[in-house]
N, C-alpha and C positions, 0 to 999 in steps of 0.2 A: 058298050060291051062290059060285061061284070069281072070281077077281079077272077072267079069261076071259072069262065069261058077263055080270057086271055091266058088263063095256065093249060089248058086245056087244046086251045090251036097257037099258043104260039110256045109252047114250051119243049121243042123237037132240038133246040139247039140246047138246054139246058141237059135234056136227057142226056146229049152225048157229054158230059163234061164227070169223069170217075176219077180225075186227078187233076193237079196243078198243071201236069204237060200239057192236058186238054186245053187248058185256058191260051197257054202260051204259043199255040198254035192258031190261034182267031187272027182273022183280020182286026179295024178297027169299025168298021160293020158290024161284022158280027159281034164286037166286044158291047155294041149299043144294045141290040139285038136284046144279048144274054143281058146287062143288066135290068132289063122291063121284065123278062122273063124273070128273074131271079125278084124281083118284086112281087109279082104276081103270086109267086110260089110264097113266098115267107107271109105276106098278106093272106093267102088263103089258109094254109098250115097255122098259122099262130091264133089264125081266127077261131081256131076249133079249139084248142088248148090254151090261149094264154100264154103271156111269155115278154118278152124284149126288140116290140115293133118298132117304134124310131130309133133305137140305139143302132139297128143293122139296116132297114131303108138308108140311111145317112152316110154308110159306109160301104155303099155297093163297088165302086168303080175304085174307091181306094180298095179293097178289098183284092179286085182283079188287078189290077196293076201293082201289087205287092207280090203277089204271087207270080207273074208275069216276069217282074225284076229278080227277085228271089228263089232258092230252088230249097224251098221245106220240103222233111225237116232237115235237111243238111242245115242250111240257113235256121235262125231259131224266129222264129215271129209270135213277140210275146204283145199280148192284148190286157192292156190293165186292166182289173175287176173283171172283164168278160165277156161285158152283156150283149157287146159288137160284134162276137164273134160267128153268130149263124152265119155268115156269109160264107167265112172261113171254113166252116164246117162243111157248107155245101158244096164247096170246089175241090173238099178232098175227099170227095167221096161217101159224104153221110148223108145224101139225099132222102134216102127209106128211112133214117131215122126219126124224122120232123111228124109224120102221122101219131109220132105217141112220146111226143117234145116234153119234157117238164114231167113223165108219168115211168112208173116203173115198168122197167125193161124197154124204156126209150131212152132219147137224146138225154143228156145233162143239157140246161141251160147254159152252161157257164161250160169253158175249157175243162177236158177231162181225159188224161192220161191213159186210161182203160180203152177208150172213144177211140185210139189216133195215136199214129205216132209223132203228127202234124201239133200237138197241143202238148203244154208245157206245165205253164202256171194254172192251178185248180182254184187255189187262192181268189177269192171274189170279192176282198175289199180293194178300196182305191187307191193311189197314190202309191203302189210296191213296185210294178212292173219296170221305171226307170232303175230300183236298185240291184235288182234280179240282172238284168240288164247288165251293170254295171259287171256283177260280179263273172257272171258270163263270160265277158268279154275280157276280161284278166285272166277266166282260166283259161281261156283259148289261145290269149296272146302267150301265158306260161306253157302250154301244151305248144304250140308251133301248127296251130291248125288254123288254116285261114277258112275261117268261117263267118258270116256275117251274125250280125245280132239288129234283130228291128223290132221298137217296143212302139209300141203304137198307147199312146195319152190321152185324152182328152180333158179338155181348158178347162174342165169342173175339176177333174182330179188334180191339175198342176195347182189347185187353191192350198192341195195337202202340202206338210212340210215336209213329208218323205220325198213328196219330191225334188226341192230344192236341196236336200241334204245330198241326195243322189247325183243332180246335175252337175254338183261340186265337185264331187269326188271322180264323176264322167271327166270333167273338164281337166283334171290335175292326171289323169292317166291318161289321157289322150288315144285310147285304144279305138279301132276301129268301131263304131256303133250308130246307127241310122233310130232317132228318135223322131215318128210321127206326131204331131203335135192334132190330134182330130180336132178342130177350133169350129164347134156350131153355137158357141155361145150356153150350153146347155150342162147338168152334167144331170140329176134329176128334172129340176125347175132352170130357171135360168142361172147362167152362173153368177155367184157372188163375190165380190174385192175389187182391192186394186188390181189384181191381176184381169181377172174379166175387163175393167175397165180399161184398159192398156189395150189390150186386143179388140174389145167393140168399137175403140175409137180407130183401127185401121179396117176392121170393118163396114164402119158406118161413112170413112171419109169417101168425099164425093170421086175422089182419083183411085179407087179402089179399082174398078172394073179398068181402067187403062192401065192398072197396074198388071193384073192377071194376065188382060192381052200383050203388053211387054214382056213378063216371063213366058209367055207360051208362042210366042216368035222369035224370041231368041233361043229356047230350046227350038223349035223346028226346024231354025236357020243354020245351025252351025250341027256340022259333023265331029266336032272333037269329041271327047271322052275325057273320064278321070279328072284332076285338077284344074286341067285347062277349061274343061266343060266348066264345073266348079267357077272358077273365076270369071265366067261368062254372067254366071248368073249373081255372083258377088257382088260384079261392077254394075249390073241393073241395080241388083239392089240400093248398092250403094249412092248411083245417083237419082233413084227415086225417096230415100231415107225422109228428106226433107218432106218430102212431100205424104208421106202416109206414117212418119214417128209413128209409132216406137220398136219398130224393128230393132235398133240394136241393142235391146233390152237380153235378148238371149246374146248375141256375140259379146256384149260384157262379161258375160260369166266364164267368158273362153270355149265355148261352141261355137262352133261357124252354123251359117245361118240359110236356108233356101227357103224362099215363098216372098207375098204369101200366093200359093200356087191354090187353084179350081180344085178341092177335091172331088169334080165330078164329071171331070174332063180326063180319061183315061190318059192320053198320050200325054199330058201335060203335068200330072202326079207320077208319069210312069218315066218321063225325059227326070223331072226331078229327083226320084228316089233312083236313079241310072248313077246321074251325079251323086249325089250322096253318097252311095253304095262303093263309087272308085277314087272317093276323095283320098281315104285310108285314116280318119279320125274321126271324131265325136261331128257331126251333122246334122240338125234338127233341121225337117222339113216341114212345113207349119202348111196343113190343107186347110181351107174352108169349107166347111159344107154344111146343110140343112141336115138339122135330124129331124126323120119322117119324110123327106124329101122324094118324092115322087105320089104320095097318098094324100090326098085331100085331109080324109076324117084325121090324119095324125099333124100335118102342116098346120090348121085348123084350132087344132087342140093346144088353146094358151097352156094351159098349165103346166105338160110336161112332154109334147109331142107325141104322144100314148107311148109313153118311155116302157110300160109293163104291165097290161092289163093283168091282172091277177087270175081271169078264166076268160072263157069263150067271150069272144065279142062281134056285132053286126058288123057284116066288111061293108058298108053304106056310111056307117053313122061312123063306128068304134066303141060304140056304146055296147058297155057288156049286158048278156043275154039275161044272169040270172037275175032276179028281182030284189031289188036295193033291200037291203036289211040294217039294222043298227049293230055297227062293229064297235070292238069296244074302243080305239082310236077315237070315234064318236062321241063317245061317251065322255071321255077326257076330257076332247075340245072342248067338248060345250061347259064339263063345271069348269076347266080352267079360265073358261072367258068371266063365269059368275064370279071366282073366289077373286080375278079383276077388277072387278067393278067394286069391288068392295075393297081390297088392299091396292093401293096405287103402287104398293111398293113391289107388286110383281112383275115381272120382268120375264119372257123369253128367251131362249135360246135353239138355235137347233142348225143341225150339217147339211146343210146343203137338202134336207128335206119337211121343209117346211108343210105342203100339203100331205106327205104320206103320214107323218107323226102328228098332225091334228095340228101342230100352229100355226099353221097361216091360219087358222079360225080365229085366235087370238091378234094374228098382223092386221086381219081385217077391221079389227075393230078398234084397236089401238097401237097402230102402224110404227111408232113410235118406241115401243116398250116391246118389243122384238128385234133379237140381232141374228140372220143368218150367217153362220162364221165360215161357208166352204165346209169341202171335206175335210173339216181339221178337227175333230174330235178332242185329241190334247189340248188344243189351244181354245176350245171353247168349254173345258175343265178350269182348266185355269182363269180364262177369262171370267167367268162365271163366281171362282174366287174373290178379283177385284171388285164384281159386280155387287157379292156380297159382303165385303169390304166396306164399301160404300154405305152401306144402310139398305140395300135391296133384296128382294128373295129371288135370286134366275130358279125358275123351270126351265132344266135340260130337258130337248127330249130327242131322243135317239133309238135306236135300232137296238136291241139287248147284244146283240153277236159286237156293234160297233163300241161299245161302253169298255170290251175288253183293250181295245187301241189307249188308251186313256186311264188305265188303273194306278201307274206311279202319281199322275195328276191327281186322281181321286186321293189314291194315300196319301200324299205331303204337302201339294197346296189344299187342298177343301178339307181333307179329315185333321190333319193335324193343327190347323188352324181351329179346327172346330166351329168350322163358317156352314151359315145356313143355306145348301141348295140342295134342291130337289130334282134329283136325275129318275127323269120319266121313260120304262123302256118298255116300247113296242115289240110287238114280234116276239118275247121271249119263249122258250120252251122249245119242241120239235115244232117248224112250219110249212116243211112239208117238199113242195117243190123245184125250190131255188138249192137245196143240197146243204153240204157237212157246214160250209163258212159260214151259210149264212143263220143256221142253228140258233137259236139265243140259249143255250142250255149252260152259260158257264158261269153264268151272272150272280147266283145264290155261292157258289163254291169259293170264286173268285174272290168278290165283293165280300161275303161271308167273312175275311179274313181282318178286314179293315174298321180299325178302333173306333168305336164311338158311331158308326155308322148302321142305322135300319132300314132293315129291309121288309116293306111289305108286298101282300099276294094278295088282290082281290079275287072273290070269284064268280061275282057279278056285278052289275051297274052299278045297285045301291053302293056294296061295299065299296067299287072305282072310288064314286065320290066322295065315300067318307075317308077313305084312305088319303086319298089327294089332299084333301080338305086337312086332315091331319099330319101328313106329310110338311105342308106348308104352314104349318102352326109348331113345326120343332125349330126353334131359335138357337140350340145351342148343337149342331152338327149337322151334316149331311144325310139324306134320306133318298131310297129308293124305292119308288114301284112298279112293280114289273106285272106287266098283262100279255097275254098272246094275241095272236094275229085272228082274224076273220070276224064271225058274227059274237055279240058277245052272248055268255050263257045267261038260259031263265033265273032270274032271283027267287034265289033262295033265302029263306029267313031264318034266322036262330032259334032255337028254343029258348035261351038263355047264356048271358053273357061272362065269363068269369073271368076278370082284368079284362086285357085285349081281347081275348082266347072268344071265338063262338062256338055254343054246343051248336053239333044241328039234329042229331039225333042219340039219343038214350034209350037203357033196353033196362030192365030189373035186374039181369048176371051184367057183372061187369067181369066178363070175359078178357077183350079186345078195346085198347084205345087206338082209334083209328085218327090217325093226322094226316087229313089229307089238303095237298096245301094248294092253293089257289084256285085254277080252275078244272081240277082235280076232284072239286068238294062235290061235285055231283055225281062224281066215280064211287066218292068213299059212300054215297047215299045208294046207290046199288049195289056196291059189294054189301052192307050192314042188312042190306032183305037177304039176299042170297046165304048170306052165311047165317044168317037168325034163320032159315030154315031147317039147318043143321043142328037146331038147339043151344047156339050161343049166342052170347048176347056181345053187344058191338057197339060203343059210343064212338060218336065222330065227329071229331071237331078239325072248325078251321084257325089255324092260329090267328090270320092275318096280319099279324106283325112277325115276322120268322126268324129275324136276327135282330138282335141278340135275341136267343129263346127265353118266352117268357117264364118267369117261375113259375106260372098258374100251373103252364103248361105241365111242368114236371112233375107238381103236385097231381092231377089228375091221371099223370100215368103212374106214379105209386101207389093208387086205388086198382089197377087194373092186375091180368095174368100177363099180357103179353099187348106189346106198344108195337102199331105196323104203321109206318112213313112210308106214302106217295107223294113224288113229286114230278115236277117235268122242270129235270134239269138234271145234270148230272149227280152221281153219288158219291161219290169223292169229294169230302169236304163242303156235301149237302146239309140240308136241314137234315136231315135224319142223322148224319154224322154227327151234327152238333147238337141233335137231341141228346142223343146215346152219353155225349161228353158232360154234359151237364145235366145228366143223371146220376152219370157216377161221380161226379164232384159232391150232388149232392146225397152221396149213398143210398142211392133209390136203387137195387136190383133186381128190377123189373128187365126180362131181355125186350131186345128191341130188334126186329126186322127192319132194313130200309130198300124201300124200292124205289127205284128212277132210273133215269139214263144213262148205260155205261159209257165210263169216260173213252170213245171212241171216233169211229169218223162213221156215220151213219148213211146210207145212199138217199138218191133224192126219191121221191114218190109222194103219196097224201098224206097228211100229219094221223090219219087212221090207221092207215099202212103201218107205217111207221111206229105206232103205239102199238100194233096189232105184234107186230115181230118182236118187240121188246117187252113183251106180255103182260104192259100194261093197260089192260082193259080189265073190266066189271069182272069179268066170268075168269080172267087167270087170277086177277089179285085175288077173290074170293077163293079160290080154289087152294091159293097159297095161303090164306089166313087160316082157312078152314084144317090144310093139312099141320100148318105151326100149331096153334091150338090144342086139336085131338092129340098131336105128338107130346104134346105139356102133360096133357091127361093122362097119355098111355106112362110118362115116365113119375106121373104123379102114382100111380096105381101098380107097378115095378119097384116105386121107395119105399109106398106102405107093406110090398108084401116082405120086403127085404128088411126090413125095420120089425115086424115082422120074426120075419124068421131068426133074427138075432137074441131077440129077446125068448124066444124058446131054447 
């Protein structure tokens, strides 16, 4: 029977479910029942739109047996980064939202305030929800409101330092707080450290499964509650410890400790978060479970348990529908594996996402000269520091939205040192989607601000590589280059080169200089037809180096009437900001228009969408050069009559 069909005749009991009370009313029948059901659903629904398949298969029966234990949103049920949470979403009620999941005037993918009163944290990087957490529960313990807080982790995210900074501080207040440990070994790819290794060696040990069946008899067997349940399952633990270390790796820290318990055995995560819940302090309850778990095509899929197809995909295979294209991640891997083979002193880095940012293309080949550091962002800044220290070049390469985690590291270990690495970022600009966190638009404003450090923007293949290629050729600072997300654009060629700067196209009036920056440059080749039919004339160049601005740059807009910046990224302390400034330093006044992204929080939808409402397309920008322009003219033709009329 098709995943189609199962949503279709056995999905009667999922129908009835418009709240948390509904679930808390199931037998444990019916609790089986509803999670196939609820599989069904999210496998069929995600298959149309794309989205976050193994992260929530994984987290079906923890999902119901949280909610079960707990009464959201009295209770707060905080989900780090997010991506687990359709389950969540389903049991309170947002069933109708999943036909238009990830698309405008649909579901957010990620927890959403608007959504739900049941949802908290919007915030979609990793490793926060322990500190959120944290604070929580102080303010509750200072208000006198006995309210539970459960932050639900997973063993990819605990690689981050935020979250150890958090458990710390959990542990020294000692407040009420119930911390999930979701442990499927995964967080994109599989998980990297010694912390993974710590937990895969009580997964993988042979006394595992006798272990589970000892917590889940002894919760069955005994009626107490609160402490005394608690210390039931302490004293298992405790005299299995030998036998599956390294359990008391968290009760060191001063957390008490339950598991590690079946996340996929309801009554048996649902007896353990019971306990936890009436302990009255800090209690991590550590689940096991598969991500993808109940789906073939996702269990199947080495690479990352189809963690987030990007669009529709076959529910048979999980292979997406549209037809492979060369993205510009693509593009990257492959020169970075070339500019490899020829410098041995390249080196790797990257968080916890090795296949989505193009380096496992490099791990594959030189396994050795690649380091996954976890979701630690900082500490692969810095590492990366030593790395170059040493005599080595690291390529970072990260997520643009995640580069902002790591900006004190950029500025004081790698810039001020003036050490060579090259932070490569994916995904920058609007992408659409995944929403406001995970944007890469801060990256040119941010970064923009930090000494000695360049920034380039390719905006097709060739340039990728040349940029890369040059990037990895500056010895004496840090470099950035930032590309967006999807297929990458048609190469475009220069007319001619002046310094870094590309022209790409020239007209006889030099009306407008049009800088349009990255992959942008074939915007600014539409807008220059459109407004050359107006009768003016419109050069338009790509900087490709954008920080520091080059002087060419400035030179060629003191040739011009009026200087117009597109960018996709925010305008606040944008390249156009920095155009503007280092034009008036060097008393070039020419005005200057800057358009991009306002510094906001933008909804999720298609990166078209998206460009569409913030009028950055062909037909607004032109519309807007067109009317700066003619406005130049009208007040050119207003001075002379007034100049003019003075002298009569």
């Amino acid at each position: 029977m098709s995943v189609e069909e199962g949503t279709a005749n056995h999905g009667r009991l999922l129908g009835t479910v418009r709240g948390p009370q509904d679930v808390k009313r199931m037998t444990a029948e019916q609790l089986d029942i509803l999670a196939a059901e609820i599989r069904d659903f999210l496998i069929a629904k995600v298959s149309r739109t794309g989205g976050h398949v193994g992260p929530n298969l994984g987290v079906v029966e923890l999902t119901l047996a949280m909610h079960r234990v707990f009464d959201s949103p009295r209770d707060r049920l905080l989900f780090d980064t997010g991506h687990q949470a359709y389950v969540h979403k389903i049991v309170t009620g947002r069933q109708e939202g999943f036909d238009k999941l990830r698309q405008r005037g649909g579901l957010s993918g990620y927890p959403s305030q608007a959504e739900s009163e049941h949802d908290l944290i919007e915030n979609s990087h990793a490793s926060t929800a322990l500190s959120y957490a944290d604070g929580l529960a102080k303010a509750y313990a200072l208000r006198g409101e006995k309210r539970s807080v459960v932050a639900v982790v997973g063993d990819g995210a605990l690689t981050g330092g935020m979250c150890w900074e958090a458990l710390n501080n959990i542990a020294t207040a000692g407040n009420p707080l119930v911390i999930v440990v979701n442990d499927n070994g995964r967080s994109y790819s599989p998980t990297i450290g010694g912390l993974a290794d710590h937990l895969s060696s009580l997964r993988l040990n042979p006394s595992y499964e006798k272990v589970l069946d000892t917590v889940k008899d002894a919760l069955g067997s005994t009626p107490l509650v609160g402490r005394p349940m608690y210390e039931v399952l302490h004293a298992v633990k405790k005299g299995i410890k030998d036998a599956v270390a390294p359990q008391a790796m968290f009760e060191d820290l001063g957390i008490k400790y339950v598991g590690p318990v079946d996340g996929h055995d309801v009554p048996a995560i649902e007896s353990a978060l019971r306990a936890a819940k009436n302990f009255g302090g800090p209690v991590i309850v550590h689940a096991v479970t598969r991500k993808g778990y109940g789906y073939r095509a996702a269990e199947e899929d080495e690479a990352d348990r189809l963690h987030g197809p990007g669009g529709a995909f076959d529910i048979e295979t999980g292979k997406l529908l549209a037809a492979p294209s060369v993205k510009w991640t693509h593009v990257f891997a492959d020169e970075l594996v070339s500019i490899a083979d020829e410098r041995p002193d390249v080196v790797g880095i990257t968080a916890a996402m090795a296949e989505p940012t193009g380096i496992a293309t490099l791990a594959r080949k030189y396994p050795n000269r690649v380091y996954d550091v976890g979701i630690a962002e900082q500490h692969a800044a810095t590492s990366a520091a030593g790395l170059a220290m040493g005599g080595l070049h690291p390529v970072v390469a990260v997520y643009a939205t995640f580069l902002n985690r790591a900006f004190d590291q950029v500025l004081l270990d790698v810039a001020m040192h003036k050490l060579p690495v090259t932070f490569v970022l994916d995904r920058a600009g609007i992408t659409g989607p995944d929403g406001p966190s995970h944007y890469g638009i801060w990256d040119m404003s941010v970064f923009g601000t930090v000494p000695g450090l360049r920034i380039a923007a390719p905006r097709d293949s060739v340039t990728l590589r040349e940029e890369l290629r040059e990037a990895i050729a500056v010895d004496d600072g840090p470099t950035i280059l930032r590309f967006p997300t999807g297929t990458v654009a048609a190469d475009l060629p220069a007319v001619r080169r002046v310094g870094p700067v590309d022209v790409l196209a020239e007209s006889a009036r030099t009306d407008v200089l049009l800088v349009a920056v990255g992959s942008f440059a074939g915007l600014g080749m539409e807008v220059a037809t459109r407004v050359a039919e107006q009768g003016y004339g419109v050069t338009v160049v790509d900087p490709r180096w954008v920080r520091p601005v080059p002087a060419e740059l400035v030179e060629l807009a003191a040739g011009h009437r009026l200087v117009v910046t597109v960018e996709d990224g925010v305008r606040v302390g944008g390249v156009g900001s920095a155009l503007a400034q280092a034009m008036r330093d060097a008393d070039v006044r020419v005005p200057v228009k800057d358009l991009g992204v306002p510094a906001d929080w933008h909804p999720h939808g298609t990166r078209a969408q998206i460009l569409a409402d913030l009028g950055l397309t062909a037909q607004d920008v032109a519309r807007d050069v067109t009317g700066w322009i003619s406005g130049l003219d009208a007040q050119s033709v207003e001075t002379a009559a007034d100049e003019a009329t003075a002298k009569n």
